[in-house]
N, C-alpha and C positions, 0 to 999 in steps of 0.2 A: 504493500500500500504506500501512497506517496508522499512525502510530510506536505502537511500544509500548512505548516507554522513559518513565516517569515523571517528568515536568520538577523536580528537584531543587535547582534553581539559581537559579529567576526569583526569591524570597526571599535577593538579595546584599545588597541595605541596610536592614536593620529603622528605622524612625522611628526619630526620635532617639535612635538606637544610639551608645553612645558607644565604639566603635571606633575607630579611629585610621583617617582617609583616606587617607593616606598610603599604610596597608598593604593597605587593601582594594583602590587601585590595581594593586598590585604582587601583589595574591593569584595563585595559580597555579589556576585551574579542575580542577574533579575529574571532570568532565562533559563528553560530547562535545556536548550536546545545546546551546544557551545561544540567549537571548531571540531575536536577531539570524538566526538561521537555524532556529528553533521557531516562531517566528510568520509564516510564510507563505504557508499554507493552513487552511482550516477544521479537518483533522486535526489541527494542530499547535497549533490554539487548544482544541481539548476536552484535551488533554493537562494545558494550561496551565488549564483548567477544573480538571480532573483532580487536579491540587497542593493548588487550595483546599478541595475539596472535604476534601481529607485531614487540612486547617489546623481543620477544623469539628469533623472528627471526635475531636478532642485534646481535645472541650471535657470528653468523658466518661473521659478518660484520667487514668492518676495523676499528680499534681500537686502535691509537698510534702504528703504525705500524705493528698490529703484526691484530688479531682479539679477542674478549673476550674468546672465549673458550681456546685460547693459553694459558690463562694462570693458566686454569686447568690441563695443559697436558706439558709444555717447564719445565726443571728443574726437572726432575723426573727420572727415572729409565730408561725409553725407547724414553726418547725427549731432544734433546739437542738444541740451539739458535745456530743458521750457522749466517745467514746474520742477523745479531742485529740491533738495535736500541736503545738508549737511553731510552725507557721505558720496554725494557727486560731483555736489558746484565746483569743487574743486574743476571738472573736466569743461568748466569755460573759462577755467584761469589755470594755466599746471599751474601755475605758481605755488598753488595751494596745496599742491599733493604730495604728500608726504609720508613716510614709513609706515607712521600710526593709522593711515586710513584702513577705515574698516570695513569696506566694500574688499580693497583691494588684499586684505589677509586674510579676511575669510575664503574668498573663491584658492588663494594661495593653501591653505589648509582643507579645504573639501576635494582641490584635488589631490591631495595626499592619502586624504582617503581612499577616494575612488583606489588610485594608485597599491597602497598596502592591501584593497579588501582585493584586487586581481593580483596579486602579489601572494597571497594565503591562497586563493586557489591554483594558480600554479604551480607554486613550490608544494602542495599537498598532492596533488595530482600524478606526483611521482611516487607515490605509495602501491608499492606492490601488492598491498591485501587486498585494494579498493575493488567492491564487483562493479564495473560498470554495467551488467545489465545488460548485454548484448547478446549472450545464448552463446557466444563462441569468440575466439582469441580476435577476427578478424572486424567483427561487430563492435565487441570492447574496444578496440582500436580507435575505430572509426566516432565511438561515441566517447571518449576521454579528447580526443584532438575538436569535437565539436566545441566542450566545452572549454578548453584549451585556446581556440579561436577564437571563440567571443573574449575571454579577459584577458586577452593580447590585444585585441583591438581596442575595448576600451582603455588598458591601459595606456594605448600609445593613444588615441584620445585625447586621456590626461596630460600627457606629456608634449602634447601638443598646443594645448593652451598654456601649458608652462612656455615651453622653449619660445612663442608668439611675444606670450607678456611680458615675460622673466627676462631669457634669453638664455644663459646658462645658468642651470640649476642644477641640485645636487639628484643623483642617477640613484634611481632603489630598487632593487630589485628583487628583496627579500623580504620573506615578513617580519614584520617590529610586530613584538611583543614585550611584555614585561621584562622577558629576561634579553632580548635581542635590543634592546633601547639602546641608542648612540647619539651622544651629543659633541662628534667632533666629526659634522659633516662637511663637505667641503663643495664646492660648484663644480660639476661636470661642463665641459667644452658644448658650442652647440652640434659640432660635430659629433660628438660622443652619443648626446640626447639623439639627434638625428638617426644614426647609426642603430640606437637599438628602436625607435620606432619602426625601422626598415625590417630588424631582425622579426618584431612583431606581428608587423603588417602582413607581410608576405607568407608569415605562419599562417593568417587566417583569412589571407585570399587563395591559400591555396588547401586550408580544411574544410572550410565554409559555404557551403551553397550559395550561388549568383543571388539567388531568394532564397528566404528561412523564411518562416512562421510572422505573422505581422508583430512588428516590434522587438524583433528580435535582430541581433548584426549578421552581417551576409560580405558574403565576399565581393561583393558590386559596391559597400563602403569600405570596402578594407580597400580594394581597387583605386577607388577614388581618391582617398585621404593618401594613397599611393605615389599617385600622377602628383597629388599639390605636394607632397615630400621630396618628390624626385623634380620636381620646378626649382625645389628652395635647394636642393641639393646643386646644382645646375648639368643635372642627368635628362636631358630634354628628350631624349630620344624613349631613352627610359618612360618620362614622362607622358609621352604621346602613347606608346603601348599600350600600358595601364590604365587611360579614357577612352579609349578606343577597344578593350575587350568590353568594357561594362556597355558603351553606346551602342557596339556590335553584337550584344548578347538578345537574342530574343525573349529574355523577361523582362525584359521594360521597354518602355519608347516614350517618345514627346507626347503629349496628349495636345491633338492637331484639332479635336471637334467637341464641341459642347457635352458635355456628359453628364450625371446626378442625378440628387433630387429636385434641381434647380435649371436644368437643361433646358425645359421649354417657358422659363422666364427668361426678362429680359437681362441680359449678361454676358461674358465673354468667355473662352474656353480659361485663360492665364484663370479668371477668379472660379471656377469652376473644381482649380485645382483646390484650394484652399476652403473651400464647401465641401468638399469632397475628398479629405486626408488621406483614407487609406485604400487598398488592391482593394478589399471587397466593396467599396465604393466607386466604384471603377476606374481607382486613377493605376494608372499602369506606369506612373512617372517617378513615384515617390520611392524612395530604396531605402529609406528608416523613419519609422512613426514611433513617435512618442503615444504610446498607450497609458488614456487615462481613464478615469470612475468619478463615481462620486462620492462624495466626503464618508457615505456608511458602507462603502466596498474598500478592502485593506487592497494598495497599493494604488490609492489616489494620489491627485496630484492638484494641488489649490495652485491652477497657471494665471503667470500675472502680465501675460503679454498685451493684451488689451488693455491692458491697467496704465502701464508703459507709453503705449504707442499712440495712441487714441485721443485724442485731446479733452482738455479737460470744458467744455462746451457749454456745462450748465453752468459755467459759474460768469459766462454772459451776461451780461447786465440785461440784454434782451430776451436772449432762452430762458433764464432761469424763473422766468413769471410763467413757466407753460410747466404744467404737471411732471414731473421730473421722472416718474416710473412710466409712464406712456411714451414723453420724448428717449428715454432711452430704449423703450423696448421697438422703436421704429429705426432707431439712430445706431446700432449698433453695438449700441451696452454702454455700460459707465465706464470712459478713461480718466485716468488724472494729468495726463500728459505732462509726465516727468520726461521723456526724450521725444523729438521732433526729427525729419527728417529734412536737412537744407535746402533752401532755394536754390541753390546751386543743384542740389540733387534732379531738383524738381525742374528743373528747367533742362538737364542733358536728357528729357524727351521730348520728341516730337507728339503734334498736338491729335495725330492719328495713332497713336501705338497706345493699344488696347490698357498697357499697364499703366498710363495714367486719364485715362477715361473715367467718368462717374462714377463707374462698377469698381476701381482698382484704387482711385483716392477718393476720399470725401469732399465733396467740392459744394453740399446744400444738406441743411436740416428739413426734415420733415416732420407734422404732425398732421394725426386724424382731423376732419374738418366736423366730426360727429360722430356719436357715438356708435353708430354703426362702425367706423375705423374700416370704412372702404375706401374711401377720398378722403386725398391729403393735399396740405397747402406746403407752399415752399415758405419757411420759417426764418431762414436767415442764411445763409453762405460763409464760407470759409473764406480768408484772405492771407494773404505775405508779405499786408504793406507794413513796414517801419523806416525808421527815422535813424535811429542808434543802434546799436547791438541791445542795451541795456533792453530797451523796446520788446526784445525778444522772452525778457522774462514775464512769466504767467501770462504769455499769449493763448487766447483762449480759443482766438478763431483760428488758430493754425491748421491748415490745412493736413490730413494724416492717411499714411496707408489700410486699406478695410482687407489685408491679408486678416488679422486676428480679431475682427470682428467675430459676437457672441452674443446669442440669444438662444437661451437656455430650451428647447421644442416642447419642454414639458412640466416646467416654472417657468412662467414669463420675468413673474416680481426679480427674477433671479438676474433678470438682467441690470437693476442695481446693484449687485454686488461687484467687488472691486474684483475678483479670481472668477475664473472658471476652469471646466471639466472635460471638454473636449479634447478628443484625439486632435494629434498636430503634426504635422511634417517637421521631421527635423533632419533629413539631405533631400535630397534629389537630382536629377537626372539633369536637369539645366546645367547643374553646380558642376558634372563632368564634361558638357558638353564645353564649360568657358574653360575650365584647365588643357580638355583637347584644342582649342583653339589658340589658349596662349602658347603649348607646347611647339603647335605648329609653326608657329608664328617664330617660335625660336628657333626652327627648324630649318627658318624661309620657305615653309611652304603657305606663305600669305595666301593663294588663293584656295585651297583648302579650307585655312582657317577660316575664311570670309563664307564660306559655303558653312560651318557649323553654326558660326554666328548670326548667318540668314535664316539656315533653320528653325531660332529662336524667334529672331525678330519676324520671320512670316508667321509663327502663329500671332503674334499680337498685332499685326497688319502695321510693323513697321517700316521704310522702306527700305530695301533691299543696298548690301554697300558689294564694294571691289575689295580684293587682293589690297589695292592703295591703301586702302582706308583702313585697313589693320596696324593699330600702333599699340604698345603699352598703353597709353592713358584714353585708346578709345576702349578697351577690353577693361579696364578700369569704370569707365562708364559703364560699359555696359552689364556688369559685374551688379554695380548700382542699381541701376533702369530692373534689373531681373532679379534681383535677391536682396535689395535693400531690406533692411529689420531680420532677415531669414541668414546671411553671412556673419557671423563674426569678421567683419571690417577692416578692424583693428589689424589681425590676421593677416587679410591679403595686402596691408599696406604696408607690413614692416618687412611680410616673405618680398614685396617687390622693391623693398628701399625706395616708399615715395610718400611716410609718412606724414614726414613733414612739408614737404613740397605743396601737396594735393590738401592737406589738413589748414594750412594759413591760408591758401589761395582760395576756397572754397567754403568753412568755415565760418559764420558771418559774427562769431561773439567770440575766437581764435585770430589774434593779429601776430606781428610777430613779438609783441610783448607778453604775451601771454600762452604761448606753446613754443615748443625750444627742441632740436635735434634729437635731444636725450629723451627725450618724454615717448618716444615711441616704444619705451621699456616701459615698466614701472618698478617702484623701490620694492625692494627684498623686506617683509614686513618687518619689524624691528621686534619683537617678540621673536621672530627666528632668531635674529643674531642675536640676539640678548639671552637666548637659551643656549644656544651651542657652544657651550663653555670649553669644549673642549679642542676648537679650534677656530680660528679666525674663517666669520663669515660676509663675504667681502658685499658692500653696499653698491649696487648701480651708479656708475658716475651723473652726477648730477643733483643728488636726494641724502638729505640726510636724516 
C-alpha cells in the first residue's frame, strides 16, 4: 500500500542555517514518518519527491510582500515595483539593497532546501536494500533513475537560480544533517556550479520521459534548461541540439488555433494558452504545470501571481465607488500591483500582435449595467501617462498583463481574495523555441532563427521579420513581447551580459544613479557569512 503521508521532515538542516547543533540534536520529531524508514521503497521515495515538488511550488507564493519569483523578474528591463514594500523598493533604487534584505535570503535559503531535500534522495538512493518495486533487476533500474531524474533536475533548478542571482556559490552535494553540519563553506566557481548542473541535466534528459505524468519533470525541461546552460556555457552548437530535440519531439507543438473552454468566445489562441494550463486541457504547448488545490486538499498552493501583476485598480479614486466584489469578479480578480510591467516593454509590440491586444493586456474596466450582469458598461481605462518616475508609485491605472488573471468557477466572492488555486504553466514550448533561435543565431544560421521566431510571432498575427533582423536585443525583445511575468528576467539578462545596459535604458524609475554594473548579482545574505565561522565567506563586490 502506498504512504500517503506527506514527508515533512526530510528538510531538518537548511544550508548554513545558523541554528544551534546542539538543539537540532536534541529536537523532539513531530512526524512518525523520518528519512530512515521513508526511504525504503520506491513508494517512499515519490513521497520524498513529493516535499520538493511542494519546495517549487513556494516560488509563486507570498513572500514579504511581493512572491519569490518577483524577484527574479522586479528591477530589470521590463518590470518595474508600483505598489512596494519594504522588502523590494529597494529594486527602484539598488542603492538600497543590501545583505540584510529579506526577500533576497530567504529565496537564498529555500533554495538550499530544495537543494539538500534532492541531495537526501540521491545520496539515499544508493542503498542497496531499497525494493524499488519493479518485479525484476531491469524494472528496478528503470524506476530508481526515474526518481533519480527528477531530483537532479530540480536540483540543478536550484542551482540555477543560485548561479543567475548569486553567481558563484558554495556547491553541495551531500546531505546536511545534524551530524554532516559544516560551517567552513566556501564559493564554488560558476564554472564548477555550471559543470554539475550539466552533470544533472543530462542525467535526467536522458532517464526521463519527453512527457511524464502532468506536473511532474520530463526530459523536454531537463532539454531545455539544457540549451539555456549550454548558451551561458558558450556550447552553441550544443545549444541548438538540445531545442531542437524537444521542438522536434512529437509531444508537444505550438498551439497555432483557439482551443478550451473559452475557444468559441471572443479571444486569441496566445490567451487560450493560459485559460487552459494543462495537456488535458488541450494545451499541447506547456512541458511543466505547477499543480495546485484548494486550501482543504494537502499539497495546495495559496499562488500570488495575480496579486503581483494585476494592478491595484480599486483603489481609483473613480473605480473604487463601484461595488468592489462585482468589479472584481468581471475584472479579473483583486491585484495589489506591487510589480508593473514597463512602457518600454509595452511599447517593443506592434499594435497587431495578439499579445498585447485586449484579450493579453488590460487596457478597460468593466461592470454589469444591471443586475441581470449580461450588459456591461466601459468603467474607466488603463493608462502610462507620467510626468517623473516618482509618478510611477501607487499607479493604479497601470496598464497589466491578464496571463494570471483568476476567477474562482465555483466561489465567485473568491475573486477578492488576494491568492488563488489554479493550475499554472511554469515552462513551455515558446521558452525553447527563443533559446533555439538565439542558439542559431550564434551559429549564423540567422535565417533559420528568423523562421523559429516567425513561428511565434505568426501565431499572434505578428508580422513576419528576415534573417536581418535577428540581433541579441531583438530576441531580447522578443523574449519580452512572449514571456514577460512567465521568464525569470533577471536570468536571461545576466546569462546575456546586458543587465545593465537594457535595465537603465528601458527602466523608467532605474537611471544611472540608481542601478550600477554590480547589481546584476545580489549580496550573499549576511547571516551566511556571519554563520560560517569556519571560513571566510566572500561578499559580492559592491554590497556590504
Amino acid at each position: 500500500m502506498k504512504k500517503i503521508l506527506i514527508l515533512i521532515t526530510i528538510i531538518s538542516s537548511v544550508f548554513m542555517s545558523s541554528c544551534n547543533e546542539d538543539s537540532f540534536l536534541e529536537e523532539d520529531p513531530k512526524d512518525d514518518i523520518f528519512a530512515e524508514n521513508l526511504y525504503v521503497d520506491y513508494d517512499g521515495f515519490v513521497n520524498g519527491l513529493n516535499s520538493i515538488y511542494a519546495l517549487i511550488r513556494e516560488d509563486r507564493e507570498s513572500q514579504s510582500n511581493a512572491n519569490r519569483a518577483a524577484l527574479w523578474q522586479m528591477g530589470t528591463d521590463n518590470a518595474f515595483v508600483n505598489n512596494g514594500a519594504s522588502a523590494f523598493d529597494c529594486f527602484n533604487d539598488y542603492n538600497d539593497l543590501n545583505s540584510e534584505n529579506k526577500l533576497v535570503s530567504s529565496n537564498f535559503n529555500w533554495l538550499y532546501k530544495i537543494i539538500n531535500s534532492s541531495n537526501l534522495i540521491i545520496n539515499r538512493a544508493e542503498d542497496a536494500s531499497i525494493d524499488w518495486m519493479g518485479g525484476n533487476d531491469a524494472s528496478d533500474l528503470i524506476n530508481k533513475n526515474k526518481i533519480l531524474g527528477q531530483a537532479r533536475l530540480m536540483r540543478a533548478w536550484a542551482y540555477r537560480d543560485l548561479r543567475y542571482g548569486w553567481g558563484a556559490v558554495p556547491l553541495s552535494l551531500d546531505e546536511i544533517d545534524g551530524l554532516t553540519y559544516r560551517d567552513d563553506w566556501e564559493r564554488n566557481s560558476i564554472d564548477e556550479i555550471n559543470a554539475q548542473m550539466e552533470i544533472d541535466l543530462i542525467f535526467a534528459s536522458e532517464n526521463l520521459d519527453m512527457k511524464e505524468d502532468t506536473g511532474m519533470v520530463n526530459s523536454a525541461i531537463a532539454r531545455t534548461m539544457l540549451a539555456e546552460l549550454y548558451l551561458d556555457m558558450g556550447e552553441n552548437e550544443k545549444a541548438e541540439t538540445e531545442a531542437l530535440k524537444v521542438i522536434n519531439s512529437s509531444d508537444y507543438k505550438l498551439m497555432t488555433s483557439r482551443f478550451g473552454t473559452d475557444a468559441s468566445e471572443d479571444g486569441t489562441v496566445f490567451t487560450d494558452l493560459f485559460i487552459n494550463p494543462t495537456p488535458e486541457g488541450g494545451n499541447k504547448e506547456v512541458l511543466w504545470v505547477l499543480n495546485n488545490a484548494y486550501s482543504d486538499v494537502v499539497g495546495n498552493s495559496y499562488n500570488y501571481m495575480k496579486n503581483i501583476w494585476i494592478s491595484y485598480y480599486s483603489k481609483d479614486k473613480k473605480l473604487k465607488k463601484y461595488d468592489l466584489d462585482t468589479m472584481y469578479t468581471y475584472n479579473g480578480g483583486k491585484g495589489a500591483g506591487r510589480v508593473s510591467i514597463t512602457d518600454s516593454a509595452f511599447s517593443w509590440y506592434e499594435d497587431i500582435d495578439d499579445r498585447y491586444s485586449e484579450y493579453a493586456v488590460k487596457k478597460y474596466y468593466i461592470f454589469p449595467t444591471d443586475e441581470t450582469e449580461t450588459d456591461f458598461d466601459v468603467i474607466g481605462y488603463t493608462e502610462m501617462a507620467y510626468d517623473e518616475p516618482d509618478d510611477l508609485e501607487n499607479n493604479f491605472l497601470w496598464p497589466w498583463t491578464r496571463k494570471w488573471e483568476y476567477n474562482d468557477p465555483y466561489v465567485f466572492d473568491n475573486a477578492s481574495n488576494s491568492g488563488q488555486y489554479n493550475d499554472q504553466m511554469f515552462m513551455r514550448l515558446a521558452e525553447t523555441y527563443l533559446l533555439a533561435a538565439e542558439a542559431l543565431m550564434k551559429n549564423n544560421k540567422l535565417d533559420l532563427a528568423a523562421s523559429y521566431l516567425n513561428e511565434l510571432r505568426a501565431r499572434s498575427n505578428a508580422s513576419a521579420i528576415t534573417g536581418s533582423d535577428v540581433t541579441m536585443d531583438f530576441i531580447l525583445d522578443e523574449r519580452s513581447r512572449e514571456l514577460v511575468t512567465e521568464e525569470y528576467r533577471k536570468h536571461t539578462l545576466v546569462r546575456t551580459g546586458t543587465f545593465y545596459e537594457r535595465t537603465v535604458n528601458n527602466n523608467p524609475r532605474l537611471d544611472a544613479s540608481k542601478v550600477f554594473e554590480y547589481n546584476e548579482y545580489f549580496p550573499i545574505p549576511q547571516g551566511i557569512i556571519d554563520s560560517n565561522t569556519g571560513a571566510v565567506m566572500e561578499q559580492n563586490p559592491g554590497y556590504y
